[in-house]
Every structure is written in structure tokens, then in C-alpha cells.
Backbone and ligand atoms as CSV (ligand in chain L), in Angstrom:
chain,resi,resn,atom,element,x,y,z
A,1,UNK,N,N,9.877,-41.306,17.838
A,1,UNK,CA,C,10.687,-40.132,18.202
A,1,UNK,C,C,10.641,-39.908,19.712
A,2,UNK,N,N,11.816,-39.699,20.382
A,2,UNK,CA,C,11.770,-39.281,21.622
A,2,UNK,C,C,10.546,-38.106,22.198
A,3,UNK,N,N,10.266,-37.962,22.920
A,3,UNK,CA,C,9.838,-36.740,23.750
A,3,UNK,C,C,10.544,-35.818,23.738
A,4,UNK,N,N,11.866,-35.529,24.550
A,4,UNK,CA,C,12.524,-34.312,24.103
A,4,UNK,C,C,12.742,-33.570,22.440
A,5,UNK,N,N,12.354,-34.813,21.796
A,5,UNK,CA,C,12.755,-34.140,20.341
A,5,UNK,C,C,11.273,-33.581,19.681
A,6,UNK,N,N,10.477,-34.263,20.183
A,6,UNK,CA,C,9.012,-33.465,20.184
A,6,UNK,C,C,8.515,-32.091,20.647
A,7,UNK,N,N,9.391,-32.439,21.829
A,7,UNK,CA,C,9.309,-30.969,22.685
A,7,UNK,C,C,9.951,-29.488,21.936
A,8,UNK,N,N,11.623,-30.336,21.506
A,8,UNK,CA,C,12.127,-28.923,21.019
A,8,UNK,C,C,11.488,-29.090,19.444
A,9,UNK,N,N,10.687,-29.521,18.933
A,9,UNK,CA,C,10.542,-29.677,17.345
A,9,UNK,C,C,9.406,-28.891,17.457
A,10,UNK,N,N,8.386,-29.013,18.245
A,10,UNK,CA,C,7.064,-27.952,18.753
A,10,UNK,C,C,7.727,-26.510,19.282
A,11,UNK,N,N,9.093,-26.384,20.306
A,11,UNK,CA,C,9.165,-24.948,20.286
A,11,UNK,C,C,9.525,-24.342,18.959
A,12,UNK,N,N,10.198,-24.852,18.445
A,12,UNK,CA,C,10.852,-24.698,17.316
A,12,UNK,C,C,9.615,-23.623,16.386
A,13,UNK,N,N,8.818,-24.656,16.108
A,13,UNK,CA,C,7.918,-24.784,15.180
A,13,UNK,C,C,6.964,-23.185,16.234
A,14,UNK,N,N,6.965,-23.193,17.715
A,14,UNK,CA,C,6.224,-22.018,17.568
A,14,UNK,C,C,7.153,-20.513,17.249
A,15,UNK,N,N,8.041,-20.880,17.580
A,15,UNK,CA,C,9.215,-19.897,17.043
A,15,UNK,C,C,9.367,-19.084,15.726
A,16,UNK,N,N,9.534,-20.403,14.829
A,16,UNK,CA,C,8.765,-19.796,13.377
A,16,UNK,C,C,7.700,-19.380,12.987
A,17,UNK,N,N,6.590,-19.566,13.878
A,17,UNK,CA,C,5.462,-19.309,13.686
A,17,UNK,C,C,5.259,-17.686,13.781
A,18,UNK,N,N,5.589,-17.299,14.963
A,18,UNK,CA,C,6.064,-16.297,16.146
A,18,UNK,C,C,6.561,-15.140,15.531
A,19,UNK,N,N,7.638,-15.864,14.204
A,19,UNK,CA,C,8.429,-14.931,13.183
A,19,UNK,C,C,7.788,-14.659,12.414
A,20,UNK,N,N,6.863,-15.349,11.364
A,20,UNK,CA,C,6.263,-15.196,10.747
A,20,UNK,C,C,5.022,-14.431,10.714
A,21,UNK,N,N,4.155,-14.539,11.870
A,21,UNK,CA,C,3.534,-13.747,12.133
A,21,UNK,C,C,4.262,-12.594,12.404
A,22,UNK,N,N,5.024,-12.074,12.982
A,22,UNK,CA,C,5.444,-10.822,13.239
A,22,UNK,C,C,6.028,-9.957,11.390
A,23,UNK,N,N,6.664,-11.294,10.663
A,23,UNK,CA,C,6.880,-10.667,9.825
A,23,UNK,C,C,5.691,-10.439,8.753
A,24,UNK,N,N,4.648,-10.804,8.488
A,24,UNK,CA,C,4.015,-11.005,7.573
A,24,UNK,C,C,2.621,-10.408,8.371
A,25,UNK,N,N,2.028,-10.067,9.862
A,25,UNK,CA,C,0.813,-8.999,9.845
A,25,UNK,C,C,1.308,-7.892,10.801
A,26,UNK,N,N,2.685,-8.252,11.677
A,26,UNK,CA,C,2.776,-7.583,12.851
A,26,UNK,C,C,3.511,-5.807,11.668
A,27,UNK,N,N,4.715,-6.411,11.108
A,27,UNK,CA,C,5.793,-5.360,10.579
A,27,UNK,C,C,6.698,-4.874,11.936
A,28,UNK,N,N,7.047,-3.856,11.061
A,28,UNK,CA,C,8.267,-2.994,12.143
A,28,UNK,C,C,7.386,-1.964,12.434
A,29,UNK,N,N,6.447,-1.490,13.714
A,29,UNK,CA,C,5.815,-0.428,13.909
A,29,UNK,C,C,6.002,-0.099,15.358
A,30,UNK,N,N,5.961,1.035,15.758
A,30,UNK,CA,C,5.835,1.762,17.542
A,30,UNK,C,C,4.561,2.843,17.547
A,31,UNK,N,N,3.935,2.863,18.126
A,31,UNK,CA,C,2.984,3.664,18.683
A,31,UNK,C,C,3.476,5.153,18.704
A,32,UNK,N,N,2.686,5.857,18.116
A,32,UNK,CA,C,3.151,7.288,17.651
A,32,UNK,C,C,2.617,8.009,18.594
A,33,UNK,N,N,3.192,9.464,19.062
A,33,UNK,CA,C,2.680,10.345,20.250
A,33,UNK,C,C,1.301,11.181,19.428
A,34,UNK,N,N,1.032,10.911,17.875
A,34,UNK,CA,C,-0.373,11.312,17.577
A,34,UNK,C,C,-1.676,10.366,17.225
A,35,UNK,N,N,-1.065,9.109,17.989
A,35,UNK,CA,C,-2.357,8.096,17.821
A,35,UNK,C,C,-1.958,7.263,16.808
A,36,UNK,N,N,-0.938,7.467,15.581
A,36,UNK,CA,C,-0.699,6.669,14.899
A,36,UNK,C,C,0.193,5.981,15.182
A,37,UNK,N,N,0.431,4.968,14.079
A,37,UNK,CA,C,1.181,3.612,14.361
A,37,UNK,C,C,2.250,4.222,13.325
A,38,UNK,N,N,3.510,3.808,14.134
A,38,UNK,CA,C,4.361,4.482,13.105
A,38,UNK,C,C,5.762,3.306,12.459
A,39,UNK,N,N,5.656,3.292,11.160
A,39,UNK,CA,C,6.532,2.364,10.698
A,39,UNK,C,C,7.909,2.765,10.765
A,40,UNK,N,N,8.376,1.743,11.609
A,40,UNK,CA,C,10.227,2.497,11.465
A,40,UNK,C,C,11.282,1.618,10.515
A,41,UNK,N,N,11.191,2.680,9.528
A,41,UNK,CA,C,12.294,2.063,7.930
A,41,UNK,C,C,13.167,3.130,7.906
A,42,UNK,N,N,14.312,2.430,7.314
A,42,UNK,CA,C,15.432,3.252,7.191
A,42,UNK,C,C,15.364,4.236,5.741
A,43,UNK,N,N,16.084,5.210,5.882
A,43,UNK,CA,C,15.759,5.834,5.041
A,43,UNK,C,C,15.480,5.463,3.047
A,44,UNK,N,N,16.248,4.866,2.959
A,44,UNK,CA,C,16.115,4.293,1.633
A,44,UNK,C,C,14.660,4.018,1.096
A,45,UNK,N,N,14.325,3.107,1.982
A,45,UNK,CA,C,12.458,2.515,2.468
A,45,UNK,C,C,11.734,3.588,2.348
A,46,UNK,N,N,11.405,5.008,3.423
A,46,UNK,CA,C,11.010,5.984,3.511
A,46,UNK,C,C,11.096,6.252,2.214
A,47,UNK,N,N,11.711,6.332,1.519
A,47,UNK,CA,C,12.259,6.944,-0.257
A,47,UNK,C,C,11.460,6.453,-0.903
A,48,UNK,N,N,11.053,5.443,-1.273
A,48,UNK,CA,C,10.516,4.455,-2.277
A,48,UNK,C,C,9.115,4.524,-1.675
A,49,UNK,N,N,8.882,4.546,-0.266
A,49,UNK,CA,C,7.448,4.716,-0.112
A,49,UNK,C,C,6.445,6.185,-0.074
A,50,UNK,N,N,7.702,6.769,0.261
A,50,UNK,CA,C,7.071,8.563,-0.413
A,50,UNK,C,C,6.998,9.001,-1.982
A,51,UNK,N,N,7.972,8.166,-2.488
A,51,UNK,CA,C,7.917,8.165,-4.015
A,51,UNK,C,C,6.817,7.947,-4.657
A,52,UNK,N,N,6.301,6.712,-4.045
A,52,UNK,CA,C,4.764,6.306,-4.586
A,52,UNK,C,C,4.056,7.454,-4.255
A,53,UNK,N,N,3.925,7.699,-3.375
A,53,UNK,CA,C,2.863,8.549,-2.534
A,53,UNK,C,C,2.475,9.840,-3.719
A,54,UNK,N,N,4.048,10.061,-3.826
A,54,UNK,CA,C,3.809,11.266,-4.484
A,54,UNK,C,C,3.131,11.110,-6.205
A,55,UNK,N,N,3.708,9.913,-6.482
A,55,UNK,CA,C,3.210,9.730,-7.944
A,55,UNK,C,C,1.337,9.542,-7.880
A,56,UNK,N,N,0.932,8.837,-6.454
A,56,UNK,CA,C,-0.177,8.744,-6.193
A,56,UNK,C,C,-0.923,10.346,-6.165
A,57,UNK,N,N,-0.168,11.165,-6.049
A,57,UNK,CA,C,-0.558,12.345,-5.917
A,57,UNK,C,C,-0.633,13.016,-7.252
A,58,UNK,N,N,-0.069,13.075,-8.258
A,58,UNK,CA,C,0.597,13.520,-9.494
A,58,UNK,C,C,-0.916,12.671,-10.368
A,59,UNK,N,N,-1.093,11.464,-9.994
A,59,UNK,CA,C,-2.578,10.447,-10.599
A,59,UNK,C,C,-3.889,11.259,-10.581
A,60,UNK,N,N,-3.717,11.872,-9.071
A,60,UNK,CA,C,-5.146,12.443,-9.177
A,60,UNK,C,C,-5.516,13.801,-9.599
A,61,UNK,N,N,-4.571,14.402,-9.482
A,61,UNK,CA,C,-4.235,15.188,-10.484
A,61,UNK,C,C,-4.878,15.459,-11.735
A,62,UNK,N,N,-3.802,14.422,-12.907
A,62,UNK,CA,C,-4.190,14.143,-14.149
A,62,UNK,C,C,-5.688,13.141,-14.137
A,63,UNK,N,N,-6.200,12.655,-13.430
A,63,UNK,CA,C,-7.268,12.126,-13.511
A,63,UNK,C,C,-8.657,12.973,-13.734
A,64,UNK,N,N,-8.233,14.498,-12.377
A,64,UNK,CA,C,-9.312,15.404,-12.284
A,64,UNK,C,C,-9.154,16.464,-13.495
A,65,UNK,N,N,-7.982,16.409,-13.488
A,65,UNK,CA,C,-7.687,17.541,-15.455
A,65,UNK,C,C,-8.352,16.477,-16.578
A,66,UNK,N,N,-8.173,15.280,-16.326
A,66,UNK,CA,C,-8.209,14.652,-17.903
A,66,UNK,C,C,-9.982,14.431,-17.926
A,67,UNK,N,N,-10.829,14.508,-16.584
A,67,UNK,CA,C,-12.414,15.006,-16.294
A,67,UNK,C,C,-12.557,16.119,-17.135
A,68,UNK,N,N,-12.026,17.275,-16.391
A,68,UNK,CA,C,-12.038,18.503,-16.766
A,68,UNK,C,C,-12.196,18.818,-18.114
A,69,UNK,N,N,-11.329,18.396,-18.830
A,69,UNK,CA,C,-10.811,18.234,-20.464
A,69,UNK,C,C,-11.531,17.647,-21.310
A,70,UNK,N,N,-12.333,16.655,-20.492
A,70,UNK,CA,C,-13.231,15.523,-21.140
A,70,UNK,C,C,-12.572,14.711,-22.006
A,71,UNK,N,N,-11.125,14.050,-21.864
A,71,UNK,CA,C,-9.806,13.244,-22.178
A,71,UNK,C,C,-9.775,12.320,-21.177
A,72,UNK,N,N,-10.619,11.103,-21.685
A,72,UNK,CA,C,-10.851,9.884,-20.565
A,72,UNK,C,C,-9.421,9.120,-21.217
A,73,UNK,N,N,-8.954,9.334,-22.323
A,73,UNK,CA,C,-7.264,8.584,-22.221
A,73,UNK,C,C,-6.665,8.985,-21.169
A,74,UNK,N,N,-6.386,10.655,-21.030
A,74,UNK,CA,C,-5.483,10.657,-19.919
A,74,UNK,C,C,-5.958,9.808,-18.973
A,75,UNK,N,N,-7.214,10.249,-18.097
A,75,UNK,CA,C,-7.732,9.970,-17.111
A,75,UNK,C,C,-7.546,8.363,-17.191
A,76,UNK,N,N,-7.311,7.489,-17.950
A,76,UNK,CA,C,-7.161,6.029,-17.571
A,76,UNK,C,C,-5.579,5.573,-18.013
A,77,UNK,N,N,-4.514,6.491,-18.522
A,77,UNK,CA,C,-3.686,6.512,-18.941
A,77,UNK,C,C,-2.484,6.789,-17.539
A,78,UNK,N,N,-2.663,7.940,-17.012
A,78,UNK,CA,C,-2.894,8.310,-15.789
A,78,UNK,C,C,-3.012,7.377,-14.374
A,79,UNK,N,N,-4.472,6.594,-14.519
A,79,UNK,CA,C,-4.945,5.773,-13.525
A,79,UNK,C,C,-3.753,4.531,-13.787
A,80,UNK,N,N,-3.236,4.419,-14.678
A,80,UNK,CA,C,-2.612,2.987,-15.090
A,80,UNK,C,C,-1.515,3.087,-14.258
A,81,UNK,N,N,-1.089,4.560,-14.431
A,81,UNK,CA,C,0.332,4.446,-14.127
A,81,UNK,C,C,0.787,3.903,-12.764
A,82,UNK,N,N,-0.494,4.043,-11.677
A,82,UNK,CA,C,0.119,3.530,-10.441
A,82,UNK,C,C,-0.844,2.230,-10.124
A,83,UNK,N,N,-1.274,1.624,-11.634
A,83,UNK,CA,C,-1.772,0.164,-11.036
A,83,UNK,C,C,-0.877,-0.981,-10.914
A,84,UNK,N,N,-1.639,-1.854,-10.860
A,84,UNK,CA,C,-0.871,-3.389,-10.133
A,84,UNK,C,C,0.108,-3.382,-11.150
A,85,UNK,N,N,0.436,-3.041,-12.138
A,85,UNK,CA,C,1.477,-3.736,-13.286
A,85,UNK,C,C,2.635,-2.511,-12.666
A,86,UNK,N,N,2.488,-1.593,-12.444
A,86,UNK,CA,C,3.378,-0.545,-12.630
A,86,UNK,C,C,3.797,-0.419,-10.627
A,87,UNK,N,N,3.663,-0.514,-10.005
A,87,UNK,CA,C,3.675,-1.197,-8.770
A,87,UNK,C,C,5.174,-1.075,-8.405
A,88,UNK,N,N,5.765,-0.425,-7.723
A,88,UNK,CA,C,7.052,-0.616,-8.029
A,88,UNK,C,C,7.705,-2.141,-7.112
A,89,UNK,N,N,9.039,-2.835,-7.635
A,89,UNK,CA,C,8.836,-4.007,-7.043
A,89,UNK,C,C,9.301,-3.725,-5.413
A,90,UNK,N,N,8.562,-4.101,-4.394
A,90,UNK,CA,C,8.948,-3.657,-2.671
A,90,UNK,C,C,10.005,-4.854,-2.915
A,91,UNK,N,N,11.111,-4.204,-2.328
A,91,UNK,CA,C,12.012,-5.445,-1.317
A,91,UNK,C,C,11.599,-6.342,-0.464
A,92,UNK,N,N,11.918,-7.226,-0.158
A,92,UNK,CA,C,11.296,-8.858,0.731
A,92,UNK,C,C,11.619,-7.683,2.245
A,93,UNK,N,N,12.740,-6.949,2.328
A,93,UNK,CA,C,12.877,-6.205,3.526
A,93,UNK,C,C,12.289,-5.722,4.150
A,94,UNK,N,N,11.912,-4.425,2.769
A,94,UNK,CA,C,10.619,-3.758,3.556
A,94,UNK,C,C,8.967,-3.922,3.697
A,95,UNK,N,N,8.752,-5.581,2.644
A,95,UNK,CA,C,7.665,-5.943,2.929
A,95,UNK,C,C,7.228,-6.670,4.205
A,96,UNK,N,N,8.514,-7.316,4.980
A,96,UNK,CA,C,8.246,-7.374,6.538
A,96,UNK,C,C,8.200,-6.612,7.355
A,97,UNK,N,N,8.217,-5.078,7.043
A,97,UNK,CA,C,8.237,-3.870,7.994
A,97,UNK,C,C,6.756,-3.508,7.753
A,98,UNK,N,N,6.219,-3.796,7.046
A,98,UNK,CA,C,5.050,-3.342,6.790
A,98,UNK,C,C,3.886,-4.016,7.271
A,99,UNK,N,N,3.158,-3.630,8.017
A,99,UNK,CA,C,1.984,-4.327,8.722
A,99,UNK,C,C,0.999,-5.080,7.831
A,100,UNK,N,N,0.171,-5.660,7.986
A,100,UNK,CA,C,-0.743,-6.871,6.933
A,100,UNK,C,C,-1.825,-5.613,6.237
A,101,UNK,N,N,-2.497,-4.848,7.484
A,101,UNK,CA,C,-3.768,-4.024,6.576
A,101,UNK,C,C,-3.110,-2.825,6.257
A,102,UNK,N,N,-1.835,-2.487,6.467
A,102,UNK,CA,C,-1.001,-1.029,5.413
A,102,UNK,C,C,-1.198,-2.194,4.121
A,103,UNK,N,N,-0.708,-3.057,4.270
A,103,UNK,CA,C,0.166,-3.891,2.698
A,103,UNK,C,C,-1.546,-4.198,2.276
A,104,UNK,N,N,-2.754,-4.056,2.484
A,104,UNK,CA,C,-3.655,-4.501,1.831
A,104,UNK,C,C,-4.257,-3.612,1.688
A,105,UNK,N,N,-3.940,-2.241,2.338
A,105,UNK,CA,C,-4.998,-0.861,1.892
A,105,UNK,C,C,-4.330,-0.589,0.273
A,106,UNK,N,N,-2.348,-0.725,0.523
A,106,UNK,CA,C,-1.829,-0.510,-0.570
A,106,UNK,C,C,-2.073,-1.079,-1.798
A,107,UNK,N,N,-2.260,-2.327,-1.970
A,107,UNK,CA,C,-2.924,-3.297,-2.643
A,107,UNK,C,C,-3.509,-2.543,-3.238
A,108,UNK,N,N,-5.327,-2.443,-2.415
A,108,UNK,CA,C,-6.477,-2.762,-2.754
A,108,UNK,C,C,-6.461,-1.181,-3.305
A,109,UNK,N,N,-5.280,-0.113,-3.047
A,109,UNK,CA,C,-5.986,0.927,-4.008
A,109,UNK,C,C,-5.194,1.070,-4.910
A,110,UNK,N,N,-3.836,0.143,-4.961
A,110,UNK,CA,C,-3.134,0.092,-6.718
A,110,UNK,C,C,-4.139,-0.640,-7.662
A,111,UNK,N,N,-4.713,-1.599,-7.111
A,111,UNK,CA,C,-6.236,-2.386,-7.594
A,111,UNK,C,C,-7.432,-1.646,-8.388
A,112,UNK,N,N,-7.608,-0.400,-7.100
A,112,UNK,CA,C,-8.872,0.601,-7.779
A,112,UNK,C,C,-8.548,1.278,-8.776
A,113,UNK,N,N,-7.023,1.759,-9.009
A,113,UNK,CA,C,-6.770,2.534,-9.777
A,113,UNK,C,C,-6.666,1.653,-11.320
A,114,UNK,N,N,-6.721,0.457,-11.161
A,114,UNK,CA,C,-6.828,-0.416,-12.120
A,114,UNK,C,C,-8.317,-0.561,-13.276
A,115,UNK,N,N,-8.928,-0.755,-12.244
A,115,UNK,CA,C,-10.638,-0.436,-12.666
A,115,UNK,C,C,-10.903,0.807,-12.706
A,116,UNK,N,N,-10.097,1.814,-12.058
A,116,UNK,CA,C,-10.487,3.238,-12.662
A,116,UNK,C,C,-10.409,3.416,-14.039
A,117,UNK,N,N,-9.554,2.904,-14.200
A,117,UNK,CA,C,-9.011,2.986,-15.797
A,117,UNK,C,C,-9.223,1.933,-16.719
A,118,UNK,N,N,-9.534,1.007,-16.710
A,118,UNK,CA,C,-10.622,0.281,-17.320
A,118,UNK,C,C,-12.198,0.789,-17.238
A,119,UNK,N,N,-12.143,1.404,-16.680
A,119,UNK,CA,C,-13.940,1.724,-16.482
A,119,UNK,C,C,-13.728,3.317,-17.666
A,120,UNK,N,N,-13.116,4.176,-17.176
A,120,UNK,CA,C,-12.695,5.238,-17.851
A,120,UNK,C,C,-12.532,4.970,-19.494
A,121,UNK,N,N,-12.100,3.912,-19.772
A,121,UNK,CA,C,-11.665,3.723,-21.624
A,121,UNK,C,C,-13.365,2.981,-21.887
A,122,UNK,N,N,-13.407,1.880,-21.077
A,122,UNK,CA,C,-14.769,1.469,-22.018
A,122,UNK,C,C,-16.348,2.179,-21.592
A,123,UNK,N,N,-16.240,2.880,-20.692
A,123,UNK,CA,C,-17.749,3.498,-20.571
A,123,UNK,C,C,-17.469,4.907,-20.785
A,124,UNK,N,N,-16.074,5.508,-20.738
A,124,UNK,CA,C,-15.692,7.063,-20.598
A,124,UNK,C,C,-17.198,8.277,-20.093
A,125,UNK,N,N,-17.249,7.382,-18.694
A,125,UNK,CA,C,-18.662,8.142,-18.093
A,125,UNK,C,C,-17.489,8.769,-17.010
A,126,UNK,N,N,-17.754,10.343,-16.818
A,126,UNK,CA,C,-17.319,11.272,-15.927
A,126,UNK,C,C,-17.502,11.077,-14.670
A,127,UNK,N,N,-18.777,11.693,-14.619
A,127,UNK,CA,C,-19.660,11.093,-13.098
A,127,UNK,C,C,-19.129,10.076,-12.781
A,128,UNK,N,N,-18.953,9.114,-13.418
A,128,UNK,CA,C,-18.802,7.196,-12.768
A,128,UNK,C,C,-17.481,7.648,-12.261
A,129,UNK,N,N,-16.325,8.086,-12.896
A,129,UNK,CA,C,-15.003,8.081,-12.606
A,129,UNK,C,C,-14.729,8.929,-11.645
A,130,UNK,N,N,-15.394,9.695,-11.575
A,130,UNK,CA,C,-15.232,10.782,-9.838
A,130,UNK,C,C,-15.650,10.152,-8.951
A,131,UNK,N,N,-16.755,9.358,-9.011
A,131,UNK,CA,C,-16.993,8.554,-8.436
A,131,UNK,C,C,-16.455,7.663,-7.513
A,132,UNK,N,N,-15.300,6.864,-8.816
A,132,UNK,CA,C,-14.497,6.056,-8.744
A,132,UNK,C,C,-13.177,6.648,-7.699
A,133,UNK,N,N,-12.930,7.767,-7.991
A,133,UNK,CA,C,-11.860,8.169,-7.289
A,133,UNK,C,C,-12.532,8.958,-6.158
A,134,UNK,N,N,-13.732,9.630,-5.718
A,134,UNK,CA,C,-13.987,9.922,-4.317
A,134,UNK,C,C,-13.760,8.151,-3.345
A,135,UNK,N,N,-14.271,6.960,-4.373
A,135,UNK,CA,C,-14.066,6.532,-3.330
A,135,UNK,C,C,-12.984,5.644,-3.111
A,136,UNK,N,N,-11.936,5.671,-3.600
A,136,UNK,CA,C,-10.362,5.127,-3.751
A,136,UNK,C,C,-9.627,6.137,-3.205
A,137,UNK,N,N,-10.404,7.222,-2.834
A,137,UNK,CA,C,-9.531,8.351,-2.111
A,137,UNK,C,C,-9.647,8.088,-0.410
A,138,UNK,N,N,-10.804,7.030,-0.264
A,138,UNK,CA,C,-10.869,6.450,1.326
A,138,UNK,C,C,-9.785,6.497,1.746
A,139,UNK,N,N,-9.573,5.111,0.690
A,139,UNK,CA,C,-8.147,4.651,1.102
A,139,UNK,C,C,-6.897,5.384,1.360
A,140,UNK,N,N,-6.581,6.375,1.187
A,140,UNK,CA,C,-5.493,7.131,1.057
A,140,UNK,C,C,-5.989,7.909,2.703
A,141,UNK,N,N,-6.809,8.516,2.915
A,141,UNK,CA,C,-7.584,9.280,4.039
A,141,UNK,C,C,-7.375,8.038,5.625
A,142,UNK,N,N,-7.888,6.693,4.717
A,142,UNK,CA,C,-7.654,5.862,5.674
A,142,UNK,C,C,-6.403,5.464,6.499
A,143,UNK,N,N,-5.455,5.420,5.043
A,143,UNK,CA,C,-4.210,5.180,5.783
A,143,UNK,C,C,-3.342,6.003,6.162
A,144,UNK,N,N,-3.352,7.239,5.803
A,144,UNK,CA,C,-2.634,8.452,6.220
A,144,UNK,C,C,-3.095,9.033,8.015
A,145,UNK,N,N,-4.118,8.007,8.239
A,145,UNK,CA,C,-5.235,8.508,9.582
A,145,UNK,C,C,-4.603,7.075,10.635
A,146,UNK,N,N,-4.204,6.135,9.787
A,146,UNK,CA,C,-3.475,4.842,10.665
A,146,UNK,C,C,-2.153,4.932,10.567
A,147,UNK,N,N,-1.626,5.677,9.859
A,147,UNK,CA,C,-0.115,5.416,9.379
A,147,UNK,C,C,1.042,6.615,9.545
A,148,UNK,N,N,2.309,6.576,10.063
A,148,UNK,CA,C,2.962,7.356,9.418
A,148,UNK,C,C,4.142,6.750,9.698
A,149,UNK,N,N,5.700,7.488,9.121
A,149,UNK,CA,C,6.923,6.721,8.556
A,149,UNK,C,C,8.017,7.875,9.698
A,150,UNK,N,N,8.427,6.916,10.361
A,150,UNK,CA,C,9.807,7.523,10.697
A,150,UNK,C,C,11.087,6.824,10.739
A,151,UNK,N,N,11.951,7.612,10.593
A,151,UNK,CA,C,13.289,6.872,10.499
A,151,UNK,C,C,13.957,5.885,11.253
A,152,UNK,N,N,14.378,5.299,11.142
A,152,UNK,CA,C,15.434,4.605,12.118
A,152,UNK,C,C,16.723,4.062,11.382
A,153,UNK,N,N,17.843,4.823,12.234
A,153,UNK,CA,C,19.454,4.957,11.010
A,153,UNK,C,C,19.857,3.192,11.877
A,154,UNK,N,N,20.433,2.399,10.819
A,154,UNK,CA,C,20.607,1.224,10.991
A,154,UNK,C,C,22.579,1.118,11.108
L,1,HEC,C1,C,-1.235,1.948,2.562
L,1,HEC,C2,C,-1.144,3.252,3.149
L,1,HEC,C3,C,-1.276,4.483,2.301
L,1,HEC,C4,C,-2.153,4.712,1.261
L,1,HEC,C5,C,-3.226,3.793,0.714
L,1,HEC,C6,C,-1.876,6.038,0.801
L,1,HEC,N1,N,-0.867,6.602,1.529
L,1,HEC,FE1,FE,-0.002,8.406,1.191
L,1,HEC,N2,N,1.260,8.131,2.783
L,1,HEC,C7,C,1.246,7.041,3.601
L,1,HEC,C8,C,2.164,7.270,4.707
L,1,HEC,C9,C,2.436,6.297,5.850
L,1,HEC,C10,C,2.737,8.536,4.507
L,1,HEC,C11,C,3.717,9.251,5.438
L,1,HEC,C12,C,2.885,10.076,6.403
L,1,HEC,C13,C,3.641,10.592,7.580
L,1,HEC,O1,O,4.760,10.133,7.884
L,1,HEC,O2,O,3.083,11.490,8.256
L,1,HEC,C14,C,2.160,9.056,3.267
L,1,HEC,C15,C,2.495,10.258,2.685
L,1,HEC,C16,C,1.919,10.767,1.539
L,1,HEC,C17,C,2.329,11.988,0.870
L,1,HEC,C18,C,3.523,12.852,1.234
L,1,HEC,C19,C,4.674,12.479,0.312
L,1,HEC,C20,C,5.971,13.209,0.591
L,1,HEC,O3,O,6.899,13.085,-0.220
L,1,HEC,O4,O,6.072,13.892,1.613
L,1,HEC,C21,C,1.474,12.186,-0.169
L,1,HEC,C22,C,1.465,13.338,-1.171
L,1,HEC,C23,C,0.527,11.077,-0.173
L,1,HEC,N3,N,0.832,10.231,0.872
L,1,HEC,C24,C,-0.505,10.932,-1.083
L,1,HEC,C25,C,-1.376,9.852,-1.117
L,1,HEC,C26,C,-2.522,9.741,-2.002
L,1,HEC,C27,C,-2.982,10.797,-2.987
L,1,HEC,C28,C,-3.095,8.531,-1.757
L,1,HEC,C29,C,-4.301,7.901,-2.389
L,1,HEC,C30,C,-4.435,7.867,-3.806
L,1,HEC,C31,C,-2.296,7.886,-0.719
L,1,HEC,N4,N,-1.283,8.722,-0.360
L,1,HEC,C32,C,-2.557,6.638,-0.230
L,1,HEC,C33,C,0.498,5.897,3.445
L,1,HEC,C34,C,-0.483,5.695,2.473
């Protein structure tokens, strides 16, 4: 192979690289005037990712009533609803807007809420499951402290 075709086959190749990284740890983010990093999705995006949020909210909820009640169905019935199976499916779009450790805090606490609720049906220990959710509630503390969503009309 020539040299020149080496040359442009290596820029090439860092080019894609370049993309890829940007799409897959960088995302679509700008530096926020309160310290956070702020993801800019168009509104639709914003929709679907406050949606969760809120159902994430509606979880802990029924998790701390179904304690309360001493009804470890709810409480893992509940936990299910926002685990890995129920997940809603992200667009390829807005999973490149999204930075690598947002997309792995999100993960790793549709994950906890998974074992919340497996732990909840076969040991139905209280204590353990508050437990479980003081500390899957990091995550939420964590990323609400790195993260926030503003618009950008396309
Ligand atoms: C991977 C990151 C991430 C995790 C984990 C996360 N959130 Fe959020 N959440 C966000 C972002 C970003 C916003 C928007 C904040 C902003 O723009 O100021 C938000 C907003 C919200 C809102 C506001 C919704 C609305 O409609 O206004 C609620 C409620 C919420 N989160 C609850 C939770 C709860 C409860 C948990 C944990 C079980 C959680 N979130 C975990 C990133 C996350």
C-alpha cells in the first residue's frame, strides 16, 4: 500500500475513533453556571428521561409503604417496576448524548432495584431492604449532584 493511503487510512481511523469516543463516554454536555454538567437534549429526550425519574420516585415510595405495611410483595413488586427488564428502551440518539458514568450510574441503579426485589421476596427482611434502598439512593443523590438537563430546540 502506498504511504499516502496509510496516511489518510490512519486519519481516518483517528476520526472514528474521535467520534466514538465522543459518542459513547464524552455525550452532548456544557458546563452548567451551578457546577454541573449539563446534558443538552431536545425536548422529547428531556420527556422520557424525567419520566423515569419520576417513576423512580413513585418506587420509593411504594417500597417505604410496602416496609411500613409489612407487604414485601409490594415492596419487590414495586422495586421491579423500574428494573433492568422494565427499563424503558433509550433511542441510539439519546444514548450518545449521554455521558459514559450518567449511562452507568443509570444502569447500576435499574440493577439495585433488581436485587432489591429479589432480596425483598426471598428473605422479606425489612431492615435489609432499607438498607438496600438508603444505599441505591447514593446513586440518585450522586447523579442529581453531577447532572442536570436542559433544552436545546433543534
Ligand atoms: C443517572 C443519573 C440519575 C440517577 C441515577 C437518578 N436521577 Fe433523577 N434526575 C437526573 C437528572 C439529570 C434530572 C434533572 C435535574 C435537573 O435538570 O436539575 C433528574 C430529575 C429527577 C426528578 C425530577 C423529575 C421531574 O419531572 O421534574 C426526580 C423526581 C428524580 N430525578 C428522582 C430520582 C430518584 C428518586 C432517583 C433514585 C432512585 C434518581 N432520580 C436517580 C438524573 C438521575
Amino acid at each position: 500500500m502506498c504511504k499516502t493511503c496509510w496516511t489518510i487510512t490512519a486519519l481516518m481511523l483517528i476520526v472514528i475513533l474521535g467520534m466514538a469516543y465522543k459518542f459513547i463516554v464524552v455525550g452532548s454536555v456544557e458546563q452548567a453556571t451551578d457546577g454541573r454538567l449539563s446534558l443538552q437534549l431536545e425536548p422529547a429526550e428531556k420527556d422520557l428521561v424525567m419520566a423515569e425519574m419520576r417513576a423512580f420516585l413513585v418506587t420509593v415510595q411504594q417500597i417505604n409503604e410496602g416496609v411500613v405495611q409489612d407487604d414485601m410483595k409490594k415492596v419487590a413488586d414495586a422495586a421491579r417496576k423500574v428494573g433492568r427488564a422494565a427499563q424503558e428502551a433509550v433511542p441510539v440518539s439519546l444514548m450518545g448524548k449521554l455521558p459514559l458514568d450518567f449511562k452507568k450510574l443509570g444502569f447500576d441503579t435499574h440493577t439495585k432495584f433488581d436485587s432489591l426485589a429479589l432480596d425483598a421476596e426471598q428473605f422479606g427482611d425489612k431492615e435489609q431492604t432499607l438498607g438496600a434502598l438508603t444505599e441505591l439512593m447514593q446513586n440518585c443523590i450522586s447523579c442529581h449532584a453531577g447532572y442536570r438537563i436542559d433544552l436545546v430546540m433543534e
